[in-house]
ZAMARGU-4260 file (C-alpha; in steps of 0.2 Angstrom, whole numbers, plus 5000, padded with zeros to 4 digits):
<rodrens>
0) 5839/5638/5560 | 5851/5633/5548 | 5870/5639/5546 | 5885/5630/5540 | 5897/5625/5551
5) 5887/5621/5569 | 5886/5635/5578 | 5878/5642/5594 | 5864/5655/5590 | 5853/5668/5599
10) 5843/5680/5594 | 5836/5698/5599 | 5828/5712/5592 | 5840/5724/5585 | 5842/5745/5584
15) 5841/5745/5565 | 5854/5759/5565 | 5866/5746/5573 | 5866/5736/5559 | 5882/5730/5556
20) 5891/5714/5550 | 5905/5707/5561 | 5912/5689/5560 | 5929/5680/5566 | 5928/5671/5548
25) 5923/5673/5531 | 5906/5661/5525 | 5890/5661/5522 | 5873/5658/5533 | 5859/5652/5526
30) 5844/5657/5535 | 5828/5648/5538 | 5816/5655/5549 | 5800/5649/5552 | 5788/5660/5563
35) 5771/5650/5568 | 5760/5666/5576 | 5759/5681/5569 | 5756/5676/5553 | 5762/5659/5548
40) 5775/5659/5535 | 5794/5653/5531 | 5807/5664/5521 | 5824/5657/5517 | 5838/5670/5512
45) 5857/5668/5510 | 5869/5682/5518 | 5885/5685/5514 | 5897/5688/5529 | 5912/5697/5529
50) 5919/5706/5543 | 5931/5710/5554 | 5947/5697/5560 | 5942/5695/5579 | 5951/5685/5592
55) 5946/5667/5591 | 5934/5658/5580 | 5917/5669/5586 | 5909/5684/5585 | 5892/5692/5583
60) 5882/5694/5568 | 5866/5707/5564 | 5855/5709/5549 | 5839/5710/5545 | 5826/5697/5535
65) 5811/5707/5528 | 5805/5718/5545 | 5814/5702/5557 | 5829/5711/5564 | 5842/5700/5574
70) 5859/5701/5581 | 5869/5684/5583 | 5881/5676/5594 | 5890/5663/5585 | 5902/5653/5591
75) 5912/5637/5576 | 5908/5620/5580 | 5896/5620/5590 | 5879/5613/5590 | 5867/5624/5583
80) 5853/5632/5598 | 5838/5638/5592 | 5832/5657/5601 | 5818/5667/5601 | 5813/5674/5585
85) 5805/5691/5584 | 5789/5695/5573 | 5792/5714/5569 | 5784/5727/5572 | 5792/5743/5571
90) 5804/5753/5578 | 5805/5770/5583 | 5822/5781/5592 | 5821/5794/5602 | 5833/5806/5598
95) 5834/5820/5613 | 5819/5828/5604 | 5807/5819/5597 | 5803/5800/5591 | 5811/5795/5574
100) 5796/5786/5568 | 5781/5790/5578 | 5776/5788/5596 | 5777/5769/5601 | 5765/5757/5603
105) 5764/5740/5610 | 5769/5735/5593 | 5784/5746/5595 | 5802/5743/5599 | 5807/5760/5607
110) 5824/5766/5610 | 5829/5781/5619 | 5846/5786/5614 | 5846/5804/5620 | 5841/5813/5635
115) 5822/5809/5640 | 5811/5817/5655 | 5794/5820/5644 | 5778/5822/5655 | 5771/5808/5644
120) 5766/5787/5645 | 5778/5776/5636 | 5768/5760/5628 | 5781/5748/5620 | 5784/5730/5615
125) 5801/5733/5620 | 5812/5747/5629 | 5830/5751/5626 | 5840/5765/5634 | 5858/5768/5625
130) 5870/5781/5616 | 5876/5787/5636 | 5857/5795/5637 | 5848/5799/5655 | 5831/5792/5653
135) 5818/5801/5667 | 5800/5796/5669 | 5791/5809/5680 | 5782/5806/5693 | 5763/5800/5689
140) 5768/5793/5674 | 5769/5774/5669 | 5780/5763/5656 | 5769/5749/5650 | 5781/5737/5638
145) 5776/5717/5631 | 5793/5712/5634 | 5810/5718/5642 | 5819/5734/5646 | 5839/5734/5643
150) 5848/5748/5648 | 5865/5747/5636 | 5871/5761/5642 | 5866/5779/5650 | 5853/5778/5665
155) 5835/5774/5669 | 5826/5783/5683 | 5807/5782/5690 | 5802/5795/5699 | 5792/5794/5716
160) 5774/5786/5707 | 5778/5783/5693 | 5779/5763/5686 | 5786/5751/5675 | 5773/5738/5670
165) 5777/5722/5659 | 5768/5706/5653 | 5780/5695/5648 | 5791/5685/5658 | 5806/5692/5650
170) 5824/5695/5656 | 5829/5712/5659 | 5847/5718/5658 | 5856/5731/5666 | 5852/5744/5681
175) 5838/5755/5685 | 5835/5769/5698 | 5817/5767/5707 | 5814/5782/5717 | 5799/5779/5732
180) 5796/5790/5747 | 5791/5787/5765 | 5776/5794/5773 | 5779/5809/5781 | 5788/5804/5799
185) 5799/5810/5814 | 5816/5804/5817 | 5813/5788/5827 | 5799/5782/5816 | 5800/5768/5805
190) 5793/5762/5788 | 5792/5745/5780 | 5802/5744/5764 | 5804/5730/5750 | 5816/5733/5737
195) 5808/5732/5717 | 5824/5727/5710 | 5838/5715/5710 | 5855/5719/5716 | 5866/5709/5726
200) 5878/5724/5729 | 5864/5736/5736 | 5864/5733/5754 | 5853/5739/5767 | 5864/5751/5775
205) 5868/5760/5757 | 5847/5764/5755 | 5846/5774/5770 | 5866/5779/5775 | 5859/5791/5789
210) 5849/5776/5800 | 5858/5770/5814 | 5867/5754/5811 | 5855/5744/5824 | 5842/5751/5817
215) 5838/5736/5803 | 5825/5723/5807 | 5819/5709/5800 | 5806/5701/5808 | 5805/5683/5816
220) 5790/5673/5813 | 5795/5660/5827 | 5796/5673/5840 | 5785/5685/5833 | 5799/5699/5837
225) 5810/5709/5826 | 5828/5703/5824 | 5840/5720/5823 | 5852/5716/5806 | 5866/5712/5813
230) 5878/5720/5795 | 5867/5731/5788 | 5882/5738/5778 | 5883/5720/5770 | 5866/5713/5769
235) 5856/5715/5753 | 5837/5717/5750 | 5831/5699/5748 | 5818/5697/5735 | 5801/5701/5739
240) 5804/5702/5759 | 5800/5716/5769 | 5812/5726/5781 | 5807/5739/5796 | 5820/5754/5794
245) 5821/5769/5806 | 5819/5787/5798 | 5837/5794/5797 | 5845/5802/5811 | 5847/5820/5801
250) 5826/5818/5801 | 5818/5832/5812 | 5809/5826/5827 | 5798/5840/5827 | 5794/5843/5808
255) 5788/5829/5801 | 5797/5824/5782 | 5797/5811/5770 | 5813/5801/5767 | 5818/5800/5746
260) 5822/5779/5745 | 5831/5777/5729 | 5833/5758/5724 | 5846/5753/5712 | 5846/5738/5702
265) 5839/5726/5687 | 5821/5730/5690 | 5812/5713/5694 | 5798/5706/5682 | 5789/5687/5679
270) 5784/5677/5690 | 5790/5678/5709 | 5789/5663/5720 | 5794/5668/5737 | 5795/5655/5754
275) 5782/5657/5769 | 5788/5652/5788 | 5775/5641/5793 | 5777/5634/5810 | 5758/5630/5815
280) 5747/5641/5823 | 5753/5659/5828 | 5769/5657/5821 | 5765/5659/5803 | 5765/5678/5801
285) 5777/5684/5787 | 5786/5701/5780 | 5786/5700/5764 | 5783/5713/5748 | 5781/5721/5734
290) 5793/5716/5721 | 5791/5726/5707 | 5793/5745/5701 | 5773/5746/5701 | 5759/5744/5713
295) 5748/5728/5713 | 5733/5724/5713 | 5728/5718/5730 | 5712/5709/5726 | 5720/5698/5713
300) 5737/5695/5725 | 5724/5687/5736 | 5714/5676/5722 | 5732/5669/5716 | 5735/5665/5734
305) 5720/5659/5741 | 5727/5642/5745 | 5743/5651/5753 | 5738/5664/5765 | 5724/5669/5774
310) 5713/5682/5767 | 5723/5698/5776 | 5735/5710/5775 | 5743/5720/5787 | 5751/5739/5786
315) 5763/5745/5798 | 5756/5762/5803 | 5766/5768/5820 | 5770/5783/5827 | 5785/5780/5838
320) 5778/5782/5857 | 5760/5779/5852 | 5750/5768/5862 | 5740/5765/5847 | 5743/5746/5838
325) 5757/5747/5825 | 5746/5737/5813 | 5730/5744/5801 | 5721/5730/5794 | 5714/5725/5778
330) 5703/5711/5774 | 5689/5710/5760 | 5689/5726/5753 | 5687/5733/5773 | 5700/5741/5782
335) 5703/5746/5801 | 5714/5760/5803 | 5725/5763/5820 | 5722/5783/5820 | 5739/5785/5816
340) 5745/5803/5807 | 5749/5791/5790 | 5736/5778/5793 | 5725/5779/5775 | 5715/5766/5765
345) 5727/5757/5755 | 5715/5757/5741 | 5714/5740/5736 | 5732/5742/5731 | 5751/5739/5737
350) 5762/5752/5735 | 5779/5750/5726 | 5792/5747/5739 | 5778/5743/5751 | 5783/5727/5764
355) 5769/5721/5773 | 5761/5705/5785 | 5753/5690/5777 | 5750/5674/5788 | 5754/5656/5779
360) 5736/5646/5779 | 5736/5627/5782 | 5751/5621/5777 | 5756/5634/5764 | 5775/5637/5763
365) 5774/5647/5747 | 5767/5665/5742 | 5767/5670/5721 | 5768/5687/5713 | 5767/5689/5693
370) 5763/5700/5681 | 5745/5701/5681 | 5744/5706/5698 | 5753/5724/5693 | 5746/5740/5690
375) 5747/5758/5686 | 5743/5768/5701 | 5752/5787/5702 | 5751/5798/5718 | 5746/5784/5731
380) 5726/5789/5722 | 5711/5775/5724 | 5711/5758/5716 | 5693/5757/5714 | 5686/5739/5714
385) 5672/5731/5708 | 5656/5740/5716 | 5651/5729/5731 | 5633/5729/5741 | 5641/5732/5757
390) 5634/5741/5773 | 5649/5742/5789 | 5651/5750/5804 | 5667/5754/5812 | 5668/5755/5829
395) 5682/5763/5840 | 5688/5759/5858 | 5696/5773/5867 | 5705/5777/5881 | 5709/5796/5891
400) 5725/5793/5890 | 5727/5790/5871 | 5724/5774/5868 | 5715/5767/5851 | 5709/5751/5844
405) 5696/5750/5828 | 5684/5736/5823 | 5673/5735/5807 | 5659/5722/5806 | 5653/5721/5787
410) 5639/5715/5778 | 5640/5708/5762 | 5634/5697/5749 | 5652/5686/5750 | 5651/5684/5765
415) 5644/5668/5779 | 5643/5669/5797 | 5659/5658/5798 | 5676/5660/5794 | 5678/5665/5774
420) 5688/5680/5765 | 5680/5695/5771 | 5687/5690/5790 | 5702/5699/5794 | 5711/5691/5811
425) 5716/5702/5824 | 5736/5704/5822 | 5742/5718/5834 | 5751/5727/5850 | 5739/5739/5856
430) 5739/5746/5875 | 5717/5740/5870 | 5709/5730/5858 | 5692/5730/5850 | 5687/5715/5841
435) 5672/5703/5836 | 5674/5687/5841 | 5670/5672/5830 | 5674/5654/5832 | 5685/5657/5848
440) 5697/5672/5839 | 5699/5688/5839 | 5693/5697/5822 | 5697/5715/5817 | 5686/5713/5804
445) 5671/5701/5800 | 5660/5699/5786 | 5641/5696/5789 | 5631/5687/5775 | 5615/5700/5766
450) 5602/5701/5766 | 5604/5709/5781 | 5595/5703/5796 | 5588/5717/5811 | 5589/5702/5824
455) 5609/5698/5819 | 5621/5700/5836 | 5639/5698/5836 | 5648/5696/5850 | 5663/5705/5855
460) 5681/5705/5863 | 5691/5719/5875 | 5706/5718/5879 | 5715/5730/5889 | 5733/5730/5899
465) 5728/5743/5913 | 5711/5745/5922 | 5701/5761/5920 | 5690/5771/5909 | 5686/5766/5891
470) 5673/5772/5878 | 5668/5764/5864 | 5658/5776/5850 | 5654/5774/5832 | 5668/5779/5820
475) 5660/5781/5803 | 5646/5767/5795 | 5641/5766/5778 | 5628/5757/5769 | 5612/5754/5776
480) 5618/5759/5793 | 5616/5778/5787 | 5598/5777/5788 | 5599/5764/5802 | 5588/5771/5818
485) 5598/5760/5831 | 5616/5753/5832 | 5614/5745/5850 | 5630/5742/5860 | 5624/5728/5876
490) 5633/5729/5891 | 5632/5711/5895 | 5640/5715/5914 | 5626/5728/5919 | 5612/5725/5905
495) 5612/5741/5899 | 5608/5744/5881 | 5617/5760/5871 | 5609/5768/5856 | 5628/5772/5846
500) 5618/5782/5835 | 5616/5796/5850 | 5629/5793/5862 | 5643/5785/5865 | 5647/5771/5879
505) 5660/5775/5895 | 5664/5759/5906 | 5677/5754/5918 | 5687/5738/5916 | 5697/5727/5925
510) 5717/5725/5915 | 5713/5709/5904 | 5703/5702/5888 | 5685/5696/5889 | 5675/5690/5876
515) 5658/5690/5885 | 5655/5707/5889 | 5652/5716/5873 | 5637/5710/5860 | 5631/5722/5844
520) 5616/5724/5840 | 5603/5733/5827 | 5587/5733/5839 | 5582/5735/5859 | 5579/5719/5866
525) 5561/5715/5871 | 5564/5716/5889 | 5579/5721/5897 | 5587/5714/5909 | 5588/5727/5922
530) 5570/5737/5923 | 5567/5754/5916 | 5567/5770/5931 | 5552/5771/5940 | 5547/5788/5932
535) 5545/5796/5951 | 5565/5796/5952 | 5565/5808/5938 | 5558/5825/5943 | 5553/5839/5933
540) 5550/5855/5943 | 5549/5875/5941 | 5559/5884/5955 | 5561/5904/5955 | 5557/5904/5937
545) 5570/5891/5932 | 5564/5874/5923 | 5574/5860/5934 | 5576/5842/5929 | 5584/5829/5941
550) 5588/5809/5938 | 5589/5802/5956 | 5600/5787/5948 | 5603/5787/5930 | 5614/5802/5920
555) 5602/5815/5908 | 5611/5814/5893 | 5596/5824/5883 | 5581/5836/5886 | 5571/5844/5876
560) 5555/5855/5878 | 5541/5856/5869 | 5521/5866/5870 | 5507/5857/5867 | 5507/5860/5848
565) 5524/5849/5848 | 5535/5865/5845 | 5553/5863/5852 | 5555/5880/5864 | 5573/5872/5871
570) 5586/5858/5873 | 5601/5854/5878 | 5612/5839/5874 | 5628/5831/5879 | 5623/5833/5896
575) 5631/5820/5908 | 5625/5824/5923 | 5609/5819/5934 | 5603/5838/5935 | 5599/5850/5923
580) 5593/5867/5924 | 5584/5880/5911 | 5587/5897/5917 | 5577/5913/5909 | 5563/5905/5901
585) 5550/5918/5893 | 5537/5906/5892 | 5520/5909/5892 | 5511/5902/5905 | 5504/5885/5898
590) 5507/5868/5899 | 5526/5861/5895 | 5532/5842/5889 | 5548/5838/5894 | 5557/5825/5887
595) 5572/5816/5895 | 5584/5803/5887 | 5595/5795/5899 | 5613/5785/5897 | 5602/5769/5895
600) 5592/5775/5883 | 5576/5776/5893 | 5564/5789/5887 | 5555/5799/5901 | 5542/5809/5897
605) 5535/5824/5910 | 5523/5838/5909 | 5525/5853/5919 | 5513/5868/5921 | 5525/5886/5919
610) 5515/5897/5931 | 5524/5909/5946 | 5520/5894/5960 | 5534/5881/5962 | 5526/5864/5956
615) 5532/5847/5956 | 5527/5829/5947
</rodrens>
């Protein structure tokens, strides 16, 4: 551009309503203003200036050149600066009511210049909120906009899900309101928050005024431990980095409720480079999150930082008391829960305000967000992924007294029997833990390559801090494990081989971790290591008109009785004990098959005749 007397110049797209004339002098500008995409073409106009005397020799000038619309700063005798020029478009106002000149588009420069809470998307190039008006976008509604929002004046609020998108790397000027709420929690429960906006005057203590001051962490990567803020009142959200806040203390300890956050600040947008602690193995687990006023997309998160952190993420979950981890894990599309009240499938995506874990790979001392990782996502519902050929099982390790670990193992076509994306390491603080076991570490989750293979065993980990009584059972499968007739659990200690499919498994064990014990498998082995019952310790007699079954050593877990045609007459399951009796039997007199399952799995088969006489096999 072109104008006499050097002069600094920049440009932006201007409300045509404003279009006003103001310099300190009296000249002429000639304009030339060459624009390379969309279309290619040059126009040169001449404007005269006239305007109002202002203090000094600058001011601002706005006009419009065919559709361009600019506003310039200019100060005399200055080198001339080139700024963005602006292809137009249109523009359109909302007015309080209705849209001056249609509904925008992403062609569209919108401005909302009177009071705006409409049930509605807003697509624009641009967004402009002035004239003192309240801008409100409801909640499960989304602002998608190519460039920048500006709030000249009035105020801009999203509701609890609902989004701002942008695609551009554009500067945005002035302050928002992004409303996000907690899970639902007690008093002493805790969330992980990050802050989607910029604002070096909102501190910590002013987002939740009700939390005890000691009652800010940050975490420590070093130590692994949380750091309590020491200034809560004067610490700021740091971009991108997560921070562990208590519920307030008017919360109810009975009820549980969710806590309104409402961040204030310039929302944040472009690119986000944000630094990773990295101090070697087991100290490279960082708090970081979410940065922006919408979700994102967790599976292209992870392909932008692929060479930055390993393929997991990590939710905090925890119920204050619980001896349940405080960590669910995600990993390849799979993701273990804690059993938590609020413990639910992210979805493939990361909530606004969300913080969460990610552990620096290699050397990696860098984690990226941008644009193309955001989306729209209202009321917390599915981001559904690419369909996958998957088949999991997820596995639970209980205790009686409460405790909970969970476990998936996961075929897939993406995945290899070593270490690759779809392996999610174990990252927790459970009383138990339940894990496979690959290449000396502990896995939460592990991907298995397809086709599947029925002679596959992985071996698996326990870890517990007090001896007792455990189980571990089946928690949900899907896949090809649905029609799957064994999901075999080997005792490595004793030999014994459980169908997870029918029952559960209930062991003692010692305080401590092994990774020897525990093996899955998908089919019996040929021969077991411990012989099957010789069938004379299981008896199968009538006595005064009762049917009586008794296991000299193993539990009955199953029997069922059957005529000879292979009619069921009775059964009863779930039995746990090593005698069983079947009172009041009407049967004919004939010949009866009994068959009994026992807690190794061992199928006893016994025939008995049902006649007044007592008789015994």
């Amino acid at each position: 551009m072109y104008i006499k007397n050097p002069v600094i110049v920049k440009h932006f797209i201007l409300h045509s309503q404003n279009i006003s004339i103001v310099l300190a002098l009296i000249f002429s500008v000639k304009v030339t203003s060459q624009i390379s995409s969309p279309p290619s073409f040059s126009l040169q106009e001449t404007i005269n200036t006239t305007g109002n005397n202002l203090a000094g020799s600058s001011g601002s000038i706005s006009y419009s050149i065919g559709q361009v619309f600019y506003t310039d700063i200019v100060q005399s005798g200055k080198n001339v600066s080139q700024g963005a020029q602006h292809y137009n478009t249109d523009q359109t106002v909302w007015n309080g009511s209705t849209w001056d000149n249609g509904v925008p588009t992403i062609a569209t420069d919108a401005f909302i210049s009177g009071s705006y809470n409409v049930s509605d998307n807003i697509i624009a190039s641009s967004l402009t909120v002035d004239n003192d008006a309240v801008a409100v976008i409801p909640s499960g509604f989304n602002v998608n906009i190519n460039e920048t929002i500006k709030i000249s004046s009035g105020s801009f609020t999203l509701k609890n899900n609902s989004n701002l998108i942008q695609t551009s790397e554009g500067i945005n000027l002035g302050s928002i309101n992004v409303e996000r709420e907690s899970a639902s929690l007690l008093r002493l429960d805790y969330t992980l928050w990050s802050s989607p906006v910029k604002n070096e005057t909102f501190f910590l203590q002013a987002f939740s005024p009700a939390t005890s001051t000691n009652r800010f962490y940050k975490y420590n990567t070093f130590t692994n431990f949380y750091n309590v803020i020491s200034d809560p009142a004067l610490t700021p959200f740091e971009l991108a980095q997560g921070y562990l806040v208590r519920m307030p203390n008017d919360a109810s300890q009975a009820v549980r409720s969710k806590y309104l956050g409402v961040f204030a600040g310039i929302p944040n947008n472009g690119t986000i480079t944000t630094a990773l602690v990295n101090n070697g193995d087991g100290e490279r687990f960082n708090l970081v999150g979410n940065p922006y006023p919408s979700p994102i997309n967790i599976a292209q998160f992870m392909a932008d930082n692929s060479a930055n952190i390993t393929p997991t993420l990590y939710f905090w979950r925890k119920t204050n008391g619980s001896s349940s981890g405080a960590y669910c894990t995600w990993a390849g599309g799979v993701f273990v829960s804690n059993n938590e009240p609020e413990a639910t499938d992210p979805g493939g995506i990361i909530q606004t305000g969300q913080g969460f874990f990610v552990e620096a790979l290699g050397s990696a001392t860098t984690l990226v967000f941008n644009n193309g990782q955001r989306i729209a996502n209202n009321t917390n519902q599915f981001f559904k992924t690419k369909s996958t050929n998957r088949s999991t099982i997820w596995l639970n390790a209980t205790s009686p007294a409460g405790a909970f670990a969970q476990m998936a193992v996961s075929y897939t076509t993406n995945a290899t029997l070593g270490v690759d994306a779809s392996d999610g390491k174990y990252f927790n603080d459970g009383a138990i833990a339940l894990n496979s076991f690959l290449n000396d570490t502990d896995y939460a989750i592990q991907g298995r390559p397809m086709p599947f293979d029925f002679t596959d065993a992985v071996p698996l980990s326990f870890k517990t801090t007090n001896s007792g009584q455990y189980t571990i059972a089946i928690d949900h499968l899907d896949g090809l494990f649905s029609s799957l007739p064994e999901i075999i659990l080997k005792d490595n200690d004793n030999g014994i081989e459980t169908n997870l499919k029918l029952s559960s498994y209930n062991f003692i064990a010692a305080a401590g971790m092994t990774n020897t014990r525990f093996s899955l498998k998908y089919q019996k082995s040929l021969g077991l290591e411990i012989p099957n019952l010789d069938e004379k310790d299981v008896l199968v007699y009538l006595n005064q008109e009762k049917i009586n079954v008794l296991s000299k050593l193993s539990t009955i877990t199953n029997v069922k009785i059957y005529d000879l045609k292979g009619r069921l007459l009775a059964e009863k399951d779930k039995i746990d004990a090593k005698e069983i009796s079947f009172d009041d039997l009407k049967f004919a007199e004939q010949v009866l098959i009994v068959k009994i399952r026992l807690d190794n799995d061992q199928l006893i088969n016994k025939k008995v005749i049902n006649q007044s006489s007592v008789n015994k096999n």
